[in-house]
N, C-alpha and C positions, 0 to 999 in steps of 0.2 A: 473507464479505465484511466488510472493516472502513471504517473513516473514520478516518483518523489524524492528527492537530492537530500542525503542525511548529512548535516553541518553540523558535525562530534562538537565543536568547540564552540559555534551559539546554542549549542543543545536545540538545533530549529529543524525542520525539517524545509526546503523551497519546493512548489511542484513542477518542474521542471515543463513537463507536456501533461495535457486533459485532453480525454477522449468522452464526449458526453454523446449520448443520446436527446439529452435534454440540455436547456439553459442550466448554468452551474454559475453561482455565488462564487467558486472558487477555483481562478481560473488560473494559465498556468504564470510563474512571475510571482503567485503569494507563498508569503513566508509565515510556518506558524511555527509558535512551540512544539518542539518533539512531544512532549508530554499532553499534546491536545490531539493526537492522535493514535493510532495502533501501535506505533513503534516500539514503546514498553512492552507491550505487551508479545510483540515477534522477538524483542531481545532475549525475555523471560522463554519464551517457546523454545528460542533457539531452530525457528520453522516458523511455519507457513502460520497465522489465524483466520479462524471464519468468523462471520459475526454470527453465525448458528451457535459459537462454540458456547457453554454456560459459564464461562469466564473470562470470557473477554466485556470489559468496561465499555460501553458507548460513553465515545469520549465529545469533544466538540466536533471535528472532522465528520465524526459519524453522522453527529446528530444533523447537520447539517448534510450529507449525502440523503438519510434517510427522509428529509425534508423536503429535497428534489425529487423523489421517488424510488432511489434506491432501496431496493428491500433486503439483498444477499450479496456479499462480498468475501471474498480472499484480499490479505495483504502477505505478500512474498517478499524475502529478504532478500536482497541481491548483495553477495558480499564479495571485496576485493582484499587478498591476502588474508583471508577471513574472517578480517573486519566485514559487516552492514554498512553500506557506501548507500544505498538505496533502497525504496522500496516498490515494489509492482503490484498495484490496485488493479485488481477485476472485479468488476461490481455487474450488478441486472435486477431489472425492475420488476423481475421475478421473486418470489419469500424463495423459494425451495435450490433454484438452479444452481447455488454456488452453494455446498456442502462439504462435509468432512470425506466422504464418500467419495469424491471426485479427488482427492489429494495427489494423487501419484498423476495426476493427468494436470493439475496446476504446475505440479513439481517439476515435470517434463517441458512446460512454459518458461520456468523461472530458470532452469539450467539451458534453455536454448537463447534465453536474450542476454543471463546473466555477464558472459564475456565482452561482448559487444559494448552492452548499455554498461558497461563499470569501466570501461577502457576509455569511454566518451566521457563518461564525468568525472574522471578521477584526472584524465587529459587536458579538460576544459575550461 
């Protein structure tokens, strides 16, 4: 799982906190291009993506989760005044456990951290 800090104006994304199960390449402190990860793609959504979904791009982020063994993930948009200030990665090294099918039970995730975690970063 990560926490991911959207910076509108370096168009980057920081990851603020990582939750691995495993050792992670990308730990929290790194800065990448917004466009190297899902973020385009949950603007475009306007919601939640899986990487089950058939249109979601593996971007570099990805590729590199799926290289530590990630197999299934959700990226959730946490937004403040309903701008995207964040995003929230659940990931498992399971293919199957994080699908489209579970949405409304991510969604009930991403509206119980959303106040909280967007007050801290937009605060911070």
């Amino acid at each position: 799982m990560s926490l991911r800090r959207y910076l509108r104006r370096e168009a980057q994304l920081e990851l603020v906190a990582v939750w691995s199960a495993t050792e992670t390449q990308v730990p929290a402190g790194v800065r990448l291009s917004a466009s190297a990860s899902s973020l385009p793609e949950v603007l475009k959504a306007a919601g939640p993506v899986f990487s089950a979904d058939d249109s979601v791009e593996h971007t570099l982020l990805e590729s590199v989760m799926a290289a530590e063994g990630v197999a299934s993930w959700v990226t959730l948009p946490l937004r403040s005044g309903g701008e995207v200030v964040a995003l929230l990665n659940i990931s498992s090294v399971e293919p199957r456990a994080i699908d489209r099918s579970r949405q409304s039970f991510f969604e009930v995730i991403g509206r119980a951290v959303e106040p909280r975690v967007t007050t801290l970063l937009t605060e911070g």
